[in-house]
C-alpha positions as CSV (number, residue, x, y, z in Angstrom):
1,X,-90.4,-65.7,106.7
2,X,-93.5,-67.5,105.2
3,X,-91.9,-71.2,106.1
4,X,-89.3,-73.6,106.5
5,X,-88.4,-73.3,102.7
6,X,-88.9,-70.1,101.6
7,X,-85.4,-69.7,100.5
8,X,-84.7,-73.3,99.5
9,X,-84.5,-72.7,95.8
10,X,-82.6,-70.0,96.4
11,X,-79.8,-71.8,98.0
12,X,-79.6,-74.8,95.6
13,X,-78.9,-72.5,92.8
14,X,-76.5,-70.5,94.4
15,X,-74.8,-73.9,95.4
16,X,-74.4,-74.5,91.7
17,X,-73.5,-70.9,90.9
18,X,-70.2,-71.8,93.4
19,X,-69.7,-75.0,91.7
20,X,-69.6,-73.0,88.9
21,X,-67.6,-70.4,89.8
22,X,-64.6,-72.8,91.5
23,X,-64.3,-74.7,88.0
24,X,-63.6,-71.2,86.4
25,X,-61.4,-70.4,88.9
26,X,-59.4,-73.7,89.3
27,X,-59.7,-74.1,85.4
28,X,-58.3,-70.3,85.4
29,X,-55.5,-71.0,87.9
30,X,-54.6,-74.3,86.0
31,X,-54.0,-72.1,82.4
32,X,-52.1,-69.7,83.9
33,X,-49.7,-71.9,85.4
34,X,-49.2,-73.6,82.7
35,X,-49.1,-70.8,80.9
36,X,-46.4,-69.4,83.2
37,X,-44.6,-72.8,83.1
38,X,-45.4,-73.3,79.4
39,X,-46.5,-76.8,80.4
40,X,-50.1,-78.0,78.7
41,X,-50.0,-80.5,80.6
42,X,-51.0,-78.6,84.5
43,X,-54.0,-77.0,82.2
44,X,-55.1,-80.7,81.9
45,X,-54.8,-81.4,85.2
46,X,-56.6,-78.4,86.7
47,X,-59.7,-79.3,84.6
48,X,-59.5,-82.9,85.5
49,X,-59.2,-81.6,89.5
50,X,-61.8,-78.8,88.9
51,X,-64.2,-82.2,88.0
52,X,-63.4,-84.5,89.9
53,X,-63.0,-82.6,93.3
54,X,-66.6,-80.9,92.2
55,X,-68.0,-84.5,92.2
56,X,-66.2,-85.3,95.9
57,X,-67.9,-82.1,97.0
58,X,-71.6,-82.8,96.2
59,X,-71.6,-86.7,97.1
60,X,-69.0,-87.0,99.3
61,X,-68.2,-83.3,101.3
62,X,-71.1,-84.5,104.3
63,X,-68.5,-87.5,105.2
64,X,-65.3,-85.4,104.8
65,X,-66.9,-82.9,107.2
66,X,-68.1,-85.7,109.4
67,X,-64.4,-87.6,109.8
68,X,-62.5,-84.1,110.3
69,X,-64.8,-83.4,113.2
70,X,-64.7,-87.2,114.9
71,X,-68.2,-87.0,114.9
72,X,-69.4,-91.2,115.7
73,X,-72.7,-92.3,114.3
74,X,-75.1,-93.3,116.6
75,X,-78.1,-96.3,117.1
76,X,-81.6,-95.4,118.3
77,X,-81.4,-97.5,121.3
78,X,-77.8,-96.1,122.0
79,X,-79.3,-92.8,122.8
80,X,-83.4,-92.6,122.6
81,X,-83.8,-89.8,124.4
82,X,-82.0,-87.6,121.8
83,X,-83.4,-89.7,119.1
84,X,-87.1,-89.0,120.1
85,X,-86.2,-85.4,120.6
86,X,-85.2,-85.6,117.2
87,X,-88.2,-87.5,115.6
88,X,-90.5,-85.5,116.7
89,X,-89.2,-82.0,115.4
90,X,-89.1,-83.9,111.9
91,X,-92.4,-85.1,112.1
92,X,-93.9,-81.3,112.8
93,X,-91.5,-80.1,109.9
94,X,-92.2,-83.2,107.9
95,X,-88.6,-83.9,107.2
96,X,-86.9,-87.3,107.0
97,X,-84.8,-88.4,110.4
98,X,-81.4,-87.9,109.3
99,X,-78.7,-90.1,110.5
100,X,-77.5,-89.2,114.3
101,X,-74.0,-88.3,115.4
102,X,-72.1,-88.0,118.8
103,X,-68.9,-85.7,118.9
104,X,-66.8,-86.7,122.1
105,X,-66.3,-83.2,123.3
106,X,-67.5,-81.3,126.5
107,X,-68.0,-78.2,124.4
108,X,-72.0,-77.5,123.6
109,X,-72.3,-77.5,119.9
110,X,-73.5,-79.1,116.9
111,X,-73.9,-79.1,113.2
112,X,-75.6,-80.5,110.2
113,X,-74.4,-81.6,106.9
114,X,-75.7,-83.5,103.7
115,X,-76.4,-82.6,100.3
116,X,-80.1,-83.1,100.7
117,X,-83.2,-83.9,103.8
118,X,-82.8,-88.0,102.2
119,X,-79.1,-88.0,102.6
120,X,-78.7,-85.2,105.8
121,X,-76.8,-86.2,109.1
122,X,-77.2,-84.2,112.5
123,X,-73.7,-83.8,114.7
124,X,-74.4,-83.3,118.3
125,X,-71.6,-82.7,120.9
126,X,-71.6,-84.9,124.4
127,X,-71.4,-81.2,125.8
128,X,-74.5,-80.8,124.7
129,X,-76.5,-83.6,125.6
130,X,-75.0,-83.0,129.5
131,X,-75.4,-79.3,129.8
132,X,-78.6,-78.3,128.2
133,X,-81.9,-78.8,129.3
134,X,-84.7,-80.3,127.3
135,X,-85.9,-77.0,126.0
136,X,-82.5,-75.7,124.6
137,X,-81.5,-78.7,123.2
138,X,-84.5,-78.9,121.2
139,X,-84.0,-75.8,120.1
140,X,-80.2,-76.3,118.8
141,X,-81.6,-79.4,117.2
142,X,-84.4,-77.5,115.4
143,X,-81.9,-75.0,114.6
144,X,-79.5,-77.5,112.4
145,X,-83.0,-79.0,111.1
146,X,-84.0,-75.7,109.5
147,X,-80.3,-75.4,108.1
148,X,-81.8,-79.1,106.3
149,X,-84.7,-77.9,105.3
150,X,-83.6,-74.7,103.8
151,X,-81.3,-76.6,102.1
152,X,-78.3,-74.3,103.7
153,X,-76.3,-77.8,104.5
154,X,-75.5,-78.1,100.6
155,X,-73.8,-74.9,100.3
156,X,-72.5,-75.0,103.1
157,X,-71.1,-78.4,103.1
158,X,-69.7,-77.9,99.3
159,X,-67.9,-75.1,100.7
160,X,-65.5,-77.3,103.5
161,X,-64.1,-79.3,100.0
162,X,-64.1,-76.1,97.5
163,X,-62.6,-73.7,99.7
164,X,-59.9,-76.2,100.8
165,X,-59.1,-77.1,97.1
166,X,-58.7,-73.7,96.0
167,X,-56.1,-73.2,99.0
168,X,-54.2,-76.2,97.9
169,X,-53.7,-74.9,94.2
170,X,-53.4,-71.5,95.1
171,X,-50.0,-73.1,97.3
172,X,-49.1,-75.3,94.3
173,X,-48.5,-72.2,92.3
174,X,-47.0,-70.2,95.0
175,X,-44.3,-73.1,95.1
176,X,-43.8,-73.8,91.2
177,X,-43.5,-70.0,91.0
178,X,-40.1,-70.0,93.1
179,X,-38.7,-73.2,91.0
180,X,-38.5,-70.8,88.2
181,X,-41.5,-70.1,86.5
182,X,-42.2,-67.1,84.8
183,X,-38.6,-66.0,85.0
184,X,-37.2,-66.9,81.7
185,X,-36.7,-65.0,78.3
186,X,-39.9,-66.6,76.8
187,X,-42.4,-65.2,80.2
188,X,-41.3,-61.2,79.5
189,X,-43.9,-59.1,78.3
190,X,-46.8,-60.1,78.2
191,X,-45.8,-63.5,79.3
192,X,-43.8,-62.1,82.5
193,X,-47.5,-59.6,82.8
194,X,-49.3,-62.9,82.5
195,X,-47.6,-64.5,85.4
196,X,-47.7,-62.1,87.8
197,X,-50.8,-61.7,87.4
198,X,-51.6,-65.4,88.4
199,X,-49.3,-64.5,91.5
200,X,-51.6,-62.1,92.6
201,X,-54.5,-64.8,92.3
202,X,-52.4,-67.5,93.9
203,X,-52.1,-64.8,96.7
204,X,-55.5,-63.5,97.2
205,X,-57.6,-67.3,95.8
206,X,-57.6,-67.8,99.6
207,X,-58.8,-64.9,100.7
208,X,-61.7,-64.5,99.0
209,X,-62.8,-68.3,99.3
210,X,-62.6,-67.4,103.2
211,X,-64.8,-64.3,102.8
212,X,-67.2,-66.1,100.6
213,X,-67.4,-69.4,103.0
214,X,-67.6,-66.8,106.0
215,X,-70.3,-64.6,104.4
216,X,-72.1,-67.8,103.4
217,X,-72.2,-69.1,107.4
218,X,-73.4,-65.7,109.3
219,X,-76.2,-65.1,106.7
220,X,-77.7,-68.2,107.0
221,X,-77.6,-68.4,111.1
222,X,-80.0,-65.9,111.3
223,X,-82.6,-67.3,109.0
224,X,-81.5,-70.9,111.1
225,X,-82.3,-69.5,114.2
226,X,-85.8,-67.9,113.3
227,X,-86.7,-70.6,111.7
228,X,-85.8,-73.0,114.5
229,X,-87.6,-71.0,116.9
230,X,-90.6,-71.4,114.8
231,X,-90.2,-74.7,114.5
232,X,-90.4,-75.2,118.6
233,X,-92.9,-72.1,119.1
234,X,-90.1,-71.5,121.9
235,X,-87.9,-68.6,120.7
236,X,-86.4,-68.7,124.3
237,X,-85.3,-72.4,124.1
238,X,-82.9,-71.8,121.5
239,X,-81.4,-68.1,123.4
240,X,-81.1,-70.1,126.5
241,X,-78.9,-72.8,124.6
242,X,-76.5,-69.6,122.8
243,X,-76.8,-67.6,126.3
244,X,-74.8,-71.3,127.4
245,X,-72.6,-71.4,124.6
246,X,-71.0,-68.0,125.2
247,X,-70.4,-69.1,128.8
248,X,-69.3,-72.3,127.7
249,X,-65.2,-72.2,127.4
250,X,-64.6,-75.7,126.8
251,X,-62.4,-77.0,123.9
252,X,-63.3,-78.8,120.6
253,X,-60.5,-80.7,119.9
254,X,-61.2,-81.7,116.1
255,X,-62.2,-78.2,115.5
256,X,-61.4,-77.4,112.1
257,X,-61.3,-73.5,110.3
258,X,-62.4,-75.2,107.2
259,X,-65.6,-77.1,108.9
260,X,-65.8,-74.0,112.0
261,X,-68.4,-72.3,109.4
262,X,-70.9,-75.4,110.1
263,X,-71.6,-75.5,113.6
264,X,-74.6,-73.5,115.2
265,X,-71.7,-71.4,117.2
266,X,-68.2,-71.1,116.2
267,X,-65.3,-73.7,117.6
268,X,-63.1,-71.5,118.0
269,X,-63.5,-70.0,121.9
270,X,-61.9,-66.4,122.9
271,X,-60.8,-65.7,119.1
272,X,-64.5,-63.2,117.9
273,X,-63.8,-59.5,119.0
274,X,-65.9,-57.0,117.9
275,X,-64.2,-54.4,116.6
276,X,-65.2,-54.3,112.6
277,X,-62.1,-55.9,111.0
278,X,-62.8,-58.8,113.4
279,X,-66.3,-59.2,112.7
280,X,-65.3,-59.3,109.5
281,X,-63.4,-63.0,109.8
282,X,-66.1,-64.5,111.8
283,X,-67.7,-67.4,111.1
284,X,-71.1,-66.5,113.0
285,X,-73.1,-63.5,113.4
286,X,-72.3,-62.4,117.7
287,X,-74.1,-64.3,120.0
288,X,-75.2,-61.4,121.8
289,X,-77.1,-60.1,118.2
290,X,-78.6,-63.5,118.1
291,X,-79.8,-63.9,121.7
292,X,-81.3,-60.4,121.2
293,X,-83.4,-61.2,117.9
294,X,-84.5,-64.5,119.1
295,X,-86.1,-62.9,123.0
296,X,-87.8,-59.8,120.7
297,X,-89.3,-62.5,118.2
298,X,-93.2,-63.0,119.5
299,X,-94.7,-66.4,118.0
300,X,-98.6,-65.8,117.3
């Protein structure tokens, strides 16, 4: 890894790829359920909800994330020593300060969310200002400023609204498909083949928006942790903080599946086994593989 960027492009153009690729599957949904209910009108809708939910997402996801985690914005003098912790890693990354928020939880963990560095926010738990020392907190907070700077917090905020809509119309057309859609004389054939099909999209919509906004969190922790510990040329700092965080068993209570993918180590306590099929539904790489990449790494 070259620097704090290298993959920055990268990420904004797969953010826009997924924009893309939820109005072609909410426009898709939207014809075949009105295709299924012979009703123009749901097509119409799914486009105008494909738009308009696309627009809430890239202006408007970093607050949806912030309210469904009761994270409370914070003033410089209300907390200066977290502030300064703060300024100063931007200043050696030359990123903007973002806005500074205080989750009221005695769980250690924290997130960061925003569509760009001029418009990011940082989400710190009280957990962690009380339990870590000044080391590992710096190096959770360097952690969420490399998700800014390689612009992960776009994707990754887009994600909370996308994968939440799609889960809403997938539901929709589970429902209107038990009021009697698709069941009359006009939906056999290739009509009745038409609908079924959307069934089976309904079903597995959900599914695969999960896999995708799972995949998208565990990739990006490991280049968030690297590049976090080269931010603080203190690799240990950051494996101290997650050696803390798997000991740590308290409870987050506005912890959310669709925001869980956000924070530096999941929500969710007790719930990551390791046997492959759960690996496979968890939001973050294991601690223990992260703790183990960050002691080998050797800063020159």
């Amino acid at each position: 890894m070259s620097n704090l960027y290298a993959h920055k492009d990268s990420n904004i153009r797969k953010t826009w790829l997924l924009i893309t690729v939820f109005l072609i599957l909410v426009i898709g949904l939207g014809w075949l359920i009105s295709y299924a209910m012979q009703s123009p009108g749901i097509l119409y809708f799914a486009v105008g909800l494909a738009l308009v939910m696309n627009l809430v997402a890239y202006w408007h996801s970093d607050k949806i994330a912030l309210s469904m985690s009761g994270a409370k914005p914070i003033k410089r003098e209300e907390n200066l020593y977290l502030y300064r912790i703060v300024e100063n890693l931007c200043i050696t990354v030359g990123l903007p300060v973002p806005r500074i928020y205080i989750i009221n939880s005695p769980q250690i963990n924290a997130f960061a969310t925003g569509r760009d560095p001029k418009h990011a926010a940082i989400a710190v738990t009280a957990g962690a200002l009380q339990k870590l020392e000044n080391e590992e907190l710096e190096g959770v907070l360097a952690h969420e400023l490399s998700h800014i700077g390689n612009r992960d917090i776009l994707i990754s905020t887009v994600v909370v609204v996308l994968a939440g809509v799609i889960a809403i119309v997938a539901d929709w057309f589970l429902r209107v498909s038990f009021w009697g859609g698709g069941r009359d004389d006009d939906n056999r054939g290739s009509g009745g083949l038409i609908f079924l099909i959307g069934l089976a999209a309904a079903i597995l919509a959900p599914l695969a928006s999960m896999l995708i906004q799972l995949a998208v969190s565990r990739k990006r922790e490991f280049l968030a942790d690297a590049s976090g510990a080269l931010l603080t040329r203190y690799p240990d700092g950051l494996a101290s903080a997650l050696e803390k965080i798997g000991h740590d068993s308290s409870r987050l209570e506005h912890a959310h599946n669709a925001t869980a993918h956000l924070f530096i180590s999941s929500p969710f306590k007790g719930k990551e086994g390791m046997s492959w099929l759960a690996r496979l539904f968890m939001t973050h790489p294991p601690l223990a593989d992260r703790i183990k990449i960050l002691r080998g790494m050797r800063i020159p």
